[in-house]
C-alpha positions in Angstrom: 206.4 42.8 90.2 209.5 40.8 90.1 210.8 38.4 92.6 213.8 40.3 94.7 217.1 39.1 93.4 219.4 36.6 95.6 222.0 38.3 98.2 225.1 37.9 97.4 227.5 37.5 100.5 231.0 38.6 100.7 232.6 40.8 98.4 233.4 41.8 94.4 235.4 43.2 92.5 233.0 45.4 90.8 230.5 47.9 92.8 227.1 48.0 92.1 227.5 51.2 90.9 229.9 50.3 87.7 227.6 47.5 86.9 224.9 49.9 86.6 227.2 51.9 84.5 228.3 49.5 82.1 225.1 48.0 81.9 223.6 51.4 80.6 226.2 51.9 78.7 225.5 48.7 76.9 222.1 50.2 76.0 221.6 54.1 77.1 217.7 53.4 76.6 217.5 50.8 78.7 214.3 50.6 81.7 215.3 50.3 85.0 213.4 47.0 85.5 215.9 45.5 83.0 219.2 47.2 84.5 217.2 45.7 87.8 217.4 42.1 86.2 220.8 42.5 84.6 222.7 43.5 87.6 220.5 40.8 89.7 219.9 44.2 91.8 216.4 45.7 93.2 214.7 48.2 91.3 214.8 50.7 94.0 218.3 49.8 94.1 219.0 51.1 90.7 217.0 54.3 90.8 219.4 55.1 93.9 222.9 54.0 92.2 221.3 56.1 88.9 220.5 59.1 91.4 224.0 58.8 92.9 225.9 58.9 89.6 223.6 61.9 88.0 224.4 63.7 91.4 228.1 63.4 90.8 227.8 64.0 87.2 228.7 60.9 85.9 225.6 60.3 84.1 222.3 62.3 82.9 219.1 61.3 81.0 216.5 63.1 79.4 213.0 62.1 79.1 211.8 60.5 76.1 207.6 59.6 75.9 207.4 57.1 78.5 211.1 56.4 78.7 214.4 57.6 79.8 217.6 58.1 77.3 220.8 58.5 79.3 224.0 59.9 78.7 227.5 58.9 79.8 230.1 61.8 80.9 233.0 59.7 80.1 235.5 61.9 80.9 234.3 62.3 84.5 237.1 61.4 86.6 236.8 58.3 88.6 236.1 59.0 92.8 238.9 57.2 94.4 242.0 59.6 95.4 244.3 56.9 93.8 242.0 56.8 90.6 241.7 61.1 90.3 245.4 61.2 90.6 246.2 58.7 87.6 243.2 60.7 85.6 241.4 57.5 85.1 238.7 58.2 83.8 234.8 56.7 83.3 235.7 55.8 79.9 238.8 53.9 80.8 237.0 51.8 83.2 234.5 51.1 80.1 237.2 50.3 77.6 238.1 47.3 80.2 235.1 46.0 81.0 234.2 46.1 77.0 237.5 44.4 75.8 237.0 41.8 78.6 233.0 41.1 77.5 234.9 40.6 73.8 237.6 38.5 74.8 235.6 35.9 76.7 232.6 35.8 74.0 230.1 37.3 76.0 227.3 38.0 73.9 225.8 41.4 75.2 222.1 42.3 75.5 220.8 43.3 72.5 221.1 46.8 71.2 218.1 49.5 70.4 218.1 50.0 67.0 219.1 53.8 65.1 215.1 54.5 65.9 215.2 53.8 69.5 218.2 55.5 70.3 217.6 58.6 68.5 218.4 61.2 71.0 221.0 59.4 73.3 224.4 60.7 73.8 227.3 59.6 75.0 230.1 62.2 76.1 233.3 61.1 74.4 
């Protein structure tokens, strides 16, 4: 197992929760061990954020083999009052975080290829 990520103290901009978001939406096939890694995050951490946002119908996965494929509902309204009443939604939030990745250069984990991702759907 892993070694337990550093704390991070004080605040970001970003909740765990929309890293773990963006980070499957980077790669809907993705294990939890590596969303784990990516988001410097516990394991246990993850399966809770994922637990939250299937709860609230932000996301979904279905079982593939050994494997989860998960599924984005990006029209799902964003939780903050402010955020519901401008209709921003979890594809807006997305949009940014993908155009910002692009304009810095970022290069993102790699992608599955058409095989592994047979199956995975994201709500448009």
């Amino acid at each position: 197992m892993g070694a337990v990520p550093e704390t991070h103290t004080g605040w970001t901009f970003l909740t765990n929760h929309a890293r773990v978001l963006a980070a499957i939406a980077d790669d809907p096939n993705t294990r939890i061990r590596d969303l784990a890694a990516h988001c410097r995050l516990t394991e246990r951490a993850v399966q809770k954020i994922i637990s939250d946002l299937e709860q609230d119908g932000y996301l979904s996965h279905t079982r593939q083999g050994r494997s989860n494929a998960y599924r984005i509902e990006k029209g799902a309204t964003l939780r903050h009052p402010a955020e519901v009443e401008a209709g921003l939604t979890v594809a807006a939030l997305l949009s940014v975080l993908a155009r910002h990745d692009a304009q810095r250069g970022r290069t993102r984990r790699p992608r599955t290829t058409p095989a592994q991702t047979r199956g995975a759907e994201v709500d448009e």
